[in-house]
Structure formats: C-alpha cells, structure tokens
C-alpha positions in Angstrom: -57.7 -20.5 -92.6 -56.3 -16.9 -93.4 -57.9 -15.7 -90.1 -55.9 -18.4 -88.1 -52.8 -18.0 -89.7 -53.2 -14.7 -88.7 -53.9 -15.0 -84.8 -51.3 -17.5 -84.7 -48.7 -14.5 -86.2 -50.1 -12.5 -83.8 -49.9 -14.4 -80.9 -46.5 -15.5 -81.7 -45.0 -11.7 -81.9 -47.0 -10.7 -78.6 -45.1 -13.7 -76.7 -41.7 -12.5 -78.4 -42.9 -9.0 -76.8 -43.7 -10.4 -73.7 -40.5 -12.6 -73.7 -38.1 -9.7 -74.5 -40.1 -7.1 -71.9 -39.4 -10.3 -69.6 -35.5 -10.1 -70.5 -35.1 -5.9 -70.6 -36.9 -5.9 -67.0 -34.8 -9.1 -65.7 -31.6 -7.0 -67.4 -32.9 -3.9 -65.3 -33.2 -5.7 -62.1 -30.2 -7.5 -62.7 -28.1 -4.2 -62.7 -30.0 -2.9 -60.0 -29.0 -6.0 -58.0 -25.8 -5.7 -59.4 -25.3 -2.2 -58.0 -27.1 -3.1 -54.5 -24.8 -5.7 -53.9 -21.9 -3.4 -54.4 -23.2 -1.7 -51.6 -23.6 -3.3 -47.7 -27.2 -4.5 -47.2 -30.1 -2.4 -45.4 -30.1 -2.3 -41.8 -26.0 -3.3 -41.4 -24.1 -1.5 -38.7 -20.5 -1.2 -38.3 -19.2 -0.2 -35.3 -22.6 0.7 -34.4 -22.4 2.8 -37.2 -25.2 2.7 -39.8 -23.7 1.6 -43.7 -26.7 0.1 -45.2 -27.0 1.0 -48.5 -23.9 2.8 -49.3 -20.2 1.6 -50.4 -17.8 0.2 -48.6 -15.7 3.7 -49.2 -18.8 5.1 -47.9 -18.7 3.1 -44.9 -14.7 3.8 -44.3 -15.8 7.9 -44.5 -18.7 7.5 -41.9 -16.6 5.3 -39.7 -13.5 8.0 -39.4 -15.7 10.6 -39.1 -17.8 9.1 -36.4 -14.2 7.4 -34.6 -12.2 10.8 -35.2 -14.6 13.0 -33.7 -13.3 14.8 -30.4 -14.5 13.0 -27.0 -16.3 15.9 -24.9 -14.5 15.5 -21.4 -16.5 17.0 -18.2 -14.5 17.3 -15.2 -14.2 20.3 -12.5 -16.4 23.2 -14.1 -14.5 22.5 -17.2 -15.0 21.3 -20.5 -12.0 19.3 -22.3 -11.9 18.3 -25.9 -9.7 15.4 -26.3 -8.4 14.2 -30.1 -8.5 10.0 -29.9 -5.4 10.5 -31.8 -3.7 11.9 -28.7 -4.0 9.2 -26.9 -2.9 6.9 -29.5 -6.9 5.8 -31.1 -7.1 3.7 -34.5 -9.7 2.4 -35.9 -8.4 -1.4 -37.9 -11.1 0.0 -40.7 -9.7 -2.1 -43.4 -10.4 -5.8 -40.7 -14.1 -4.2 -40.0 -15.1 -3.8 -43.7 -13.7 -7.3 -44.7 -15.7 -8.7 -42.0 -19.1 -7.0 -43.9 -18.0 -7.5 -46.9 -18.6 -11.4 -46.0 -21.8 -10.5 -45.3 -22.0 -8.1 -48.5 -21.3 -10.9 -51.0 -21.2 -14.4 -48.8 -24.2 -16.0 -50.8 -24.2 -17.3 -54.1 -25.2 -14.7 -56.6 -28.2 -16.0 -58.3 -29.5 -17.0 -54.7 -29.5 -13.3 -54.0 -31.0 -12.0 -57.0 -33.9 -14.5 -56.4 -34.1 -12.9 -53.1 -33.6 -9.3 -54.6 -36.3 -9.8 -56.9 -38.6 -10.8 -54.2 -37.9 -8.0 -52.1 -36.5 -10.3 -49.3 -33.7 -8.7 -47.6 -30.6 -10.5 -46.4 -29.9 -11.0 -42.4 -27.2 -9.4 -41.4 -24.6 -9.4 -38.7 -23.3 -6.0 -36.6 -19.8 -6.0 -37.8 -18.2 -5.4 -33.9 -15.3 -2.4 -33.3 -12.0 -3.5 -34.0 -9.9 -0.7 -32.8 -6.4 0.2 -30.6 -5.5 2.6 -28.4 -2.5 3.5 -25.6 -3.9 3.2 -22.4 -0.7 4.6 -21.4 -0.9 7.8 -23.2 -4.4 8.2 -21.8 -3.2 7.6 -18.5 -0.5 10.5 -19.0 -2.7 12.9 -20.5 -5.0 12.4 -17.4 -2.3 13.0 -15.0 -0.1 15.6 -17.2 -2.8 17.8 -18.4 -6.0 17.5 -16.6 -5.3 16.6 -12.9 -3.1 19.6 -13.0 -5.5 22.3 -14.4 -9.0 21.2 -12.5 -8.0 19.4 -9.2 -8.1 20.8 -6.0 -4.8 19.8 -4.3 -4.8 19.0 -0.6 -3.2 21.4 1.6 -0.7 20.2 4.3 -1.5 20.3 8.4 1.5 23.9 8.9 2.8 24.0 12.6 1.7 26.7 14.1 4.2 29.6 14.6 5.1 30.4 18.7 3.6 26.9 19.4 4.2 22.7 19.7 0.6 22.3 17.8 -0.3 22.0 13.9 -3.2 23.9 12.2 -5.1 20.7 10.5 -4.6 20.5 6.9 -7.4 21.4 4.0 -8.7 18.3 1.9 -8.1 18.5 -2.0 -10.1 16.9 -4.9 -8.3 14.7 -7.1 -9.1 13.4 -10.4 -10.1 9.0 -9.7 -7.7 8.6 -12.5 -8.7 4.7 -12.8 -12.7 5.6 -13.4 -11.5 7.9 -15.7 -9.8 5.5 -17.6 -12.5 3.1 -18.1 -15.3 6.3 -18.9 -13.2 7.7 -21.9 -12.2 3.9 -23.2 -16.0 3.8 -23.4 -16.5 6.9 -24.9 -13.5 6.3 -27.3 -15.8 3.0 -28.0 -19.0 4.5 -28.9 -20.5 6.0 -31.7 -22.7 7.8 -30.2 -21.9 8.5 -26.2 -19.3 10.5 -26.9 -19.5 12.9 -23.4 -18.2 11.9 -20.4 -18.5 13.4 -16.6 -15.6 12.6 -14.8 -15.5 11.8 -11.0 -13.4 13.4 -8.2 -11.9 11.5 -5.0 -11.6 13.3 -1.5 -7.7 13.6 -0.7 -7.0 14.3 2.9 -4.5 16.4 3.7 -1.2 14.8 4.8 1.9 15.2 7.3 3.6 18.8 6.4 7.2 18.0 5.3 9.3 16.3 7.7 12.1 19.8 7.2 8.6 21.6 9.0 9.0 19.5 12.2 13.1 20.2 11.9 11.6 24.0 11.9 9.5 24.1 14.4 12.0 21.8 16.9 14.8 24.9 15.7 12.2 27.4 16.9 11.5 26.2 20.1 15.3 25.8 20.8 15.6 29.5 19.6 13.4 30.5 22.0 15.0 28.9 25.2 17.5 30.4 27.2 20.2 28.0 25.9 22.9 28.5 24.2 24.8 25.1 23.8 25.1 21.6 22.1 21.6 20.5 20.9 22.2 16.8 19.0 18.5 15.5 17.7 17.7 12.7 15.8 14.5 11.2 14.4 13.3 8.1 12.5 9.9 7.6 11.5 9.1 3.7 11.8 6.4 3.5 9.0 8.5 5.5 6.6 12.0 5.2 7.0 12.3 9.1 7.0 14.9 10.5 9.1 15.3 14.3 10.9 18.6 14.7 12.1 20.5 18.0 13.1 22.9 19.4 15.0 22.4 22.8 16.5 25.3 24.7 18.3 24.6 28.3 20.1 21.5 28.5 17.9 23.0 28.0 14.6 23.3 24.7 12.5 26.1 22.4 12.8 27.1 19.7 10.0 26.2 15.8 11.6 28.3 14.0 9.2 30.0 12.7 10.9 27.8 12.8 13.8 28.2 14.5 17.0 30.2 13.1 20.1 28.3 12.8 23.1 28.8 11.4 26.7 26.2 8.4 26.6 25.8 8.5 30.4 22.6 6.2 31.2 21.8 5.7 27.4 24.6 3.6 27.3 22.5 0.8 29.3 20.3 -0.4 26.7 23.7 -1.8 24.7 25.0 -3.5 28.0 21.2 -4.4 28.1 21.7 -6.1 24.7 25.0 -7.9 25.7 23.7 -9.1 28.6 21.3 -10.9 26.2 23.6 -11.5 24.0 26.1 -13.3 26.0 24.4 -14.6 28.8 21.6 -16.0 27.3 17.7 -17.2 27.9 16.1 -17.7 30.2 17.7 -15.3 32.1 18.2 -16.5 36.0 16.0 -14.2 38.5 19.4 -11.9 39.9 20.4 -11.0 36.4 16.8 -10.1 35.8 16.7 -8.0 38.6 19.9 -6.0 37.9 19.0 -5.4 34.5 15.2 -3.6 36.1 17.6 -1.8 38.5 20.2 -0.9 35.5 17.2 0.4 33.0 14.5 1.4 35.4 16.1 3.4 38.4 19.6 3.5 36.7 21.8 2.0 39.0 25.5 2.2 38.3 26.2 -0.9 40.2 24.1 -2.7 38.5 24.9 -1.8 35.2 28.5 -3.0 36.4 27.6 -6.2 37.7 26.3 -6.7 34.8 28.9 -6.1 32.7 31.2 -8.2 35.1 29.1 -11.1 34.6 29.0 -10.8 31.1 32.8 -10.7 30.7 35.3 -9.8 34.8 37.5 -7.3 34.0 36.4 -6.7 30.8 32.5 -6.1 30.2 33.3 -2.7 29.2 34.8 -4.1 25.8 32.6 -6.7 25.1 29.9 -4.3 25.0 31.6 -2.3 23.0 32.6 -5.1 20.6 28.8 -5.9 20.3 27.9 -2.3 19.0 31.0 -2.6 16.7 29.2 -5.9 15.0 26.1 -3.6 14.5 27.9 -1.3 13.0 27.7 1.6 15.6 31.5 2.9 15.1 31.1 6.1 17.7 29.1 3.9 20.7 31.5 2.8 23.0 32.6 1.8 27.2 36.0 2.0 27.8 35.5 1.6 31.6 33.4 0.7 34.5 30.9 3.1 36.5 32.4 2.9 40.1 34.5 5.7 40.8 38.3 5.4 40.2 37.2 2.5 37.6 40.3 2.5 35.5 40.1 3.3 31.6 40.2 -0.1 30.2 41.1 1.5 26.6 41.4 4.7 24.7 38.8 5.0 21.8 39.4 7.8 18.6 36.3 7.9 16.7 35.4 9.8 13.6 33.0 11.7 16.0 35.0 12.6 19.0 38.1 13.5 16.7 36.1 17.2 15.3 37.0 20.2 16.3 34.2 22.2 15.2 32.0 21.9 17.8 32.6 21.0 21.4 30.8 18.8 23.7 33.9 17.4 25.9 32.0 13.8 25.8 33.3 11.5 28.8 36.4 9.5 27.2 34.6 6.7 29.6 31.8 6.4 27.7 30.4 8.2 24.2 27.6 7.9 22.0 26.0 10.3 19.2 22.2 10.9 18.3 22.2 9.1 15.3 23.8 6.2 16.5 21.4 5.8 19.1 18.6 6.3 17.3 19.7 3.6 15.1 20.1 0.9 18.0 16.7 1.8 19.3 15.0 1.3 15.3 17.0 -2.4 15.3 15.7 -3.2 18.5 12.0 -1.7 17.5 12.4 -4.3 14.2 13.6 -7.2 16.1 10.4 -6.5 18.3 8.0 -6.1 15.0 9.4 -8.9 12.7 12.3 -11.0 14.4 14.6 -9.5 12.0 16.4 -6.7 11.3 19.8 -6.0 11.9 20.2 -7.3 15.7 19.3 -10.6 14.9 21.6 -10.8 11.7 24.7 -10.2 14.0 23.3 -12.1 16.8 21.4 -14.9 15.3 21.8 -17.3 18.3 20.8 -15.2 20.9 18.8 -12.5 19.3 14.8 -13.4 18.9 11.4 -11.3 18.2 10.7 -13.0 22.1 14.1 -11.2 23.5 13.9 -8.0 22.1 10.0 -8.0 23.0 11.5 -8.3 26.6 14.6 -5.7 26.1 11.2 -3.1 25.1 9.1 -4.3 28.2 12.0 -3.3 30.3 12.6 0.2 28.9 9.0 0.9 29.2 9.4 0.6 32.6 11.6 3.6 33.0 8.8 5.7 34.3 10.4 9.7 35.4 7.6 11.9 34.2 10.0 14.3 32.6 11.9 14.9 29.6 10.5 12.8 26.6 8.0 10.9 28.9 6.3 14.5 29.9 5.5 15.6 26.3 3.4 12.7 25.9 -0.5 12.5 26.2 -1.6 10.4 29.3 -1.4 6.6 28.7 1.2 7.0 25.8 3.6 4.0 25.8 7.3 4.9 25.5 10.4 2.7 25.5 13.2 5.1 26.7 16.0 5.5 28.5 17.1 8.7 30.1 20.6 10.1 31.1 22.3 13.1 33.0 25.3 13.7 34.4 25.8 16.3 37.7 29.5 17.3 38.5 30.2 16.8 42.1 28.9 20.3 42.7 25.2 19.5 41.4 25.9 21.3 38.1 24.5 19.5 35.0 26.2 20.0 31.5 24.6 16.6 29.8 21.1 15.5 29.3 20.2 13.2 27.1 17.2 10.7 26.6 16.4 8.3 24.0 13.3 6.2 23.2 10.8 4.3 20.9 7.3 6.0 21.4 4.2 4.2 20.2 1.6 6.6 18.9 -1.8 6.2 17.3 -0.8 8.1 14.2 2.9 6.4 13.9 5.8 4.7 15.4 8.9 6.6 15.8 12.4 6.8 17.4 13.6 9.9 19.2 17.1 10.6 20.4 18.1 14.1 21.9 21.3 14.8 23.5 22.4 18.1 25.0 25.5 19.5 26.3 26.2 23.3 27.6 29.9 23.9 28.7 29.3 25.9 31.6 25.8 24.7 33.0 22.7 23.1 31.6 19.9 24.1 33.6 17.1 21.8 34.7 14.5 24.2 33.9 14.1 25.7 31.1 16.1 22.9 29.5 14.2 19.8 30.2 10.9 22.1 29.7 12.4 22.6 26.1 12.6 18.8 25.4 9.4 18.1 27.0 8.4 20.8 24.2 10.3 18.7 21.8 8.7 15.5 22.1 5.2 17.4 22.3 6.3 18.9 18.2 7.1 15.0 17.3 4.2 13.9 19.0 2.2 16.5 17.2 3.4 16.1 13.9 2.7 12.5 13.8 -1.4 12.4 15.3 -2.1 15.4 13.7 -5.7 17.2 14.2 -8.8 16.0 12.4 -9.2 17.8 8.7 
C-alpha cells in the first residue's frame, strides 16, 4: 500500500512538472508571439519595399530611404542626379503603415497565437504606394535645367549674303519632354528601377527671323542703282507676322504713319470691291467684262465706267467711302481717270501730310503699302473663311463666293514682270500691278500688290516705289523681281 501511495506522489509531481513546463513554454511562445506581432508579418511588402519582420519604425526608415534616394537620369551623354524632393516627392508614409498595420494586428489575438504556435504564417496583402508629387515642378526642371544643358538646338535656314536664296537650316535634338514625364514618374514610383534613359525628338530647323528677310530685301535694294522711295510691306497668312519698312535713298525711314503713294492701277481692286459692293450678284455680262478689262489689261476707261455705274458723277467717292468703312484712312479717289477729269474732292491724310520723305503721290488718287497690304489679307480671308473684315462692313453683298471671284479675276493679271517674274513656273498669284509714265515716257512710280499662293505659306506682298527724277525700268523692276524671289525663298525654304 506504501509502494502505491508512493507512485501516485510521484506521478502527481511529474504532471505538476509537466503542467508548469507546459505554462513556462506557452509563457515563452506567448512573448515571442507577442513580440512578432509587434512587428509586420514575413513576406509583407510596402511600396514594394520588403518590411517583414521588422517594426513599423523600421518599415518608415526603409521606406524614406528607398523613396528619398536620388533618381539616376540618362539623357545626352550625361548623367543627372535628381532629388524627388525637387520636384515636389512625398511619400504619405503614415496612410501606408496604417494600411499594414490592419494586416499586422486584423485577427483576433488568440486566433493568431494558435496560428503562431503552429508555425502557420498569416496571408498578407502588398500595402500599394501612396505618394504626391508636382508634375509641374517636374515639368520645369525638364525644361529649365536639362533641355538647356544636353539638347542640341535647331539652327535656322540664314539667307545667303550677295544672293535671293537661303542656306537650309541644321536639325536640333530636343528633349520629348512628355516621355520624359511619364519615365521619371515611374522611376519616382519604384523601388527598385530607379535609372531612366531619356529619349530625344528630331527638331527641324525653322524660318530664320522674319527681320532676316527685311535684311536681305534692304540688301538687294542697296545694291541697285536706286536711290529713291522704296515702300514694302508684308503679311504672312498663316502667322499673322508682318515686315514693313520704308527705305529712302538707302537708309530707313519711319512707316508710322505710313508712306503716301500714288495708287495708280492698284487702286482697281477697291473700285473692284465697290463694284461688288454696290452693284451686286450676279453681275450682268458688260459689267463682267469691264471689270476683266479694268484688273487684267488695266483699262482706264473701264475702271471709269465702272465707277460711273456704281455711282455718275461721283464713283470716285463712293469708292472711297467703301475703303473708309474698312478702315483704310490713306486709300482714296478723288477723281476720274480720263484726262481733264476734274478733282471731285481734296483729301489730307495722316500719310500725305509728312514732310520727311517725299514721294509727290497723285492728289487724284493715293494709297500706302500697308494699307494695301491690308485690303488684299481681308479679301484673302473673305476667300478662306467668309469672314473677316470685308464681310463685317459689307454683310449684304460681301460672301466667301464673291471674294473667291474678286481673286479669280486678279489672277488673271498675267505681265511676266515685277512680282509675277520672281515666281517659280506655275506659281499662282493674285496681283495687281501699277505704273505711271509722264507724257515723255519717264516713269517715277511702280508699284504692284498681290496675294501669292505658295507651297510653304500664303502671304501678301505690297511694294511701292517712287524716284523724283526717273525710275528706270531696268534695273528697277529687275530689283522687285529680286524681291519677290527673297519672299518666295524665305517661305519654301530648302530641304534640311
């Protein structure tokens, strides 16, 4: 009986030993379970970065240091460190770790020590990057500091000196600013891919500056034998960009306001206009056919039949009037073309009142470059778009169909000099031309004006020259066939 009172003594302190080994080792693995789940479970990333294991202050270190690190930029033979915080970078570290710790302590806590104690790890989620940056900023710092230092600008087509022709420009490299953009975003993004080659774009070379053309057209005026009244004005038709000068005995001359001119046959496309204007569509087959004798062999009686149909006695005025509604304050007729014509009325403008340069215009008829210019780009607008600023002065008469016709007729003024001569072979041109010879054949005026249609560009010309002795045909109508070749020139430049 002693013997089992003993083994039951026994067994009953070897179960308390087992029982309390059971509670130190349960104790043990409960502070070790304690201490994992202070820490994010194996095999969780964070922004792709790895934090199993560790804290979540751990996890904040790795994730600046991985999101602060420089971005290694490529581009042009360089190599280009560039700070996130530059371009404005931050990481929203405190939304990414409460996001984990969800996963860190979602379960229940005795569901996860059963799990710790059987070695079973929890699934876990990759906690995604939540993070800002100034696309803006990035954008600038493209522009501002690496486009400058690597790219490879373009270099401009450069008349050529002594000559009508320009050299053709150099292409440039150019950093593709919007690839760019997306590359480093990515790289910002990433962990890991933190190097990025940037791309280049070709960049052709463009038109040299429009003051190049003035240059050029100055040169080849310098180097005729002329010494008078050059008046020059340009509008490109894509642009908007104007060249306008004034050049007296080879030296500049101010153009505001403009220069005075005599208009002689320019002065037909505005009775051309009223014509349309006040006698309306369709037009009946004799008006038709003065207006092709007025703007294609530049018949003074016609033009005054015209203008006697439009208003007797006074068609002069009326076209006049009409320029006035369009604004055009130096483009008048105070008389008919026959001779003797009386002067129907004296007209002072702003242009033929200077006195620092002389060009004598006819007190019958005046006109400036500018202003010419600017009649030929309305009608040229009309033509394109049915508006413009014809139509908004003449709204019942004006039409895209009208001035379509006004055009056709001006490209049937077909000379072969002046403007028209500087112009490749097939070149369409909507012009009219002027001169004026004294009743001993000497010429003192020439003038022409026109809307040229070009491959590279649409553009107005208007040139208008005056000597007060003698303008002589040749070499003066050579230089503005040089002229319009410059224009021509600058506008279908050579291939790059």
């Amino acid at each position: 009986m002693r013997i089992a009172r003993d083994t039951s003594f026994i067994l009953r302190w070897v179960s308390l030993f087992f029982v309390a080994v059971a509670i130190i080792l349960t104790m043990i693995e409960l502070t070790a379970y304690s201490r994992a789940r202070g820490n994010y479970p194996e095999g969780m990333t964070i922004a792709g970065v790895p934090v199993g294991g560790v804290s979540p202050q751990e996890a904040a270190q790795r994730l600046l240091q991985v999101y602060t690190s420089p971005v290694e930029i490529q581009y042009g033979g360089g190599v280009i460190h560039l700070d996130p915080t530059l371009v404005g970078f931050s990481l929203e570290t405190e939304a990414m770790l409460a996001a984990a710790d969800l996963q860190r302590t979602g379960s229940p806590f005795w569901v996860g020590f059963w799990d710790f104690m059987w070695g079973r790890q929890p699934e876990t989620t990759p906690v995604p990057l939540v993070a800002s940056f100034s696309q803006d900023r990035l954008r600038s710092y493209l522009r501002e500091e690496i486009s400058p230092r690597y790219d490879t600008p373009a270099i401009a087509a450069q008349p050529v000196p002594g000559q009508v022709n320009f050299a053709p420009g150099t292409p440039g490299q150019e950093l593709d600013v919007n690839r760019a953009l997306i590359l480093i975003e990515d790289a910002l993004r990433s962990p890991n891919r933190r190097i990025v080659a940037l791309t280049s774009q070709r960049t052709l070379a463009g038109r040299p500056a429009l003051n190049n053309l003035g240059i050029l057209i100055r040169q080849i005026i310098d180097l005729t034998p002329f010494d008078g009244v050059v008046g020059f004005y340009m509008l490109d038709l894509q642009t908007g960009e104007e060249l306008h000068f004034g050049y007296d005995r080879n030296q500049n001359i101010g153009i505001e306001p403009d220069i005075a001119f005599t208009a002689s046959s320019t002065v037909k496309i505005p009775v051309m206009i009223s014509v349309y204007n006040h006698l309306g569509q369709p037009l009946s087959s004799d008006v038709a056919a003065l207006i092709e004798e007025t703007i294609t062999r530049s018949e003074n009686p016609a033009t005054d039949a015209l203008m006697e149909r439009i208003a007797p006695g006074r068609g002069p005025l009326v076209v006049t009037e009409d320029m006035r509604k369009l604004g055009l304050r130096n483009t008048f007729l105070a008389g008919y073309f026959f001779n003797g014509a009386p002067l129907l009325q004296r007209f002072d403008t702003d242009a033929n009142q200077r006195t620092d340069v002389v060009t004598r215009p006819d007190i019958y008829n005046q006109t400036t470059p500018s202003e010419m210019g600017q009649l030929l780009a309305d009608l040229y607008q009309c033509s394109e778009s049915g508006g413009g600023a014809l139509v908004a002065a003449f709204p019942e008469t004006m039409s895209r169909e009208v001035c379509i016709e006004m055009i056709e007729y001006m490209k049937l003024d077909r000379i072969g000099v002046l403007l028209e001569a500087g112009l490749p072979e097939g070149t369409q041109i909507a012009h009219k031309h002027g001169w004026i010879s004294g009743p001993s054949g000497i010429i003192q005026n020439i003038s022409d004006v026109g809307i040229v249609y070009t491959p590279g560009g649409n553009y107005v010309v208007s040139i208008f020259i005056y000597h007060p002795v003698q303008t002589i045909w040749e070499p003066v109508s050579g230089m503005v066939v040089q002229i319009s070749q410059a224009v021509y020139n600058y506008f279908n430049l050579p291939s790059q």
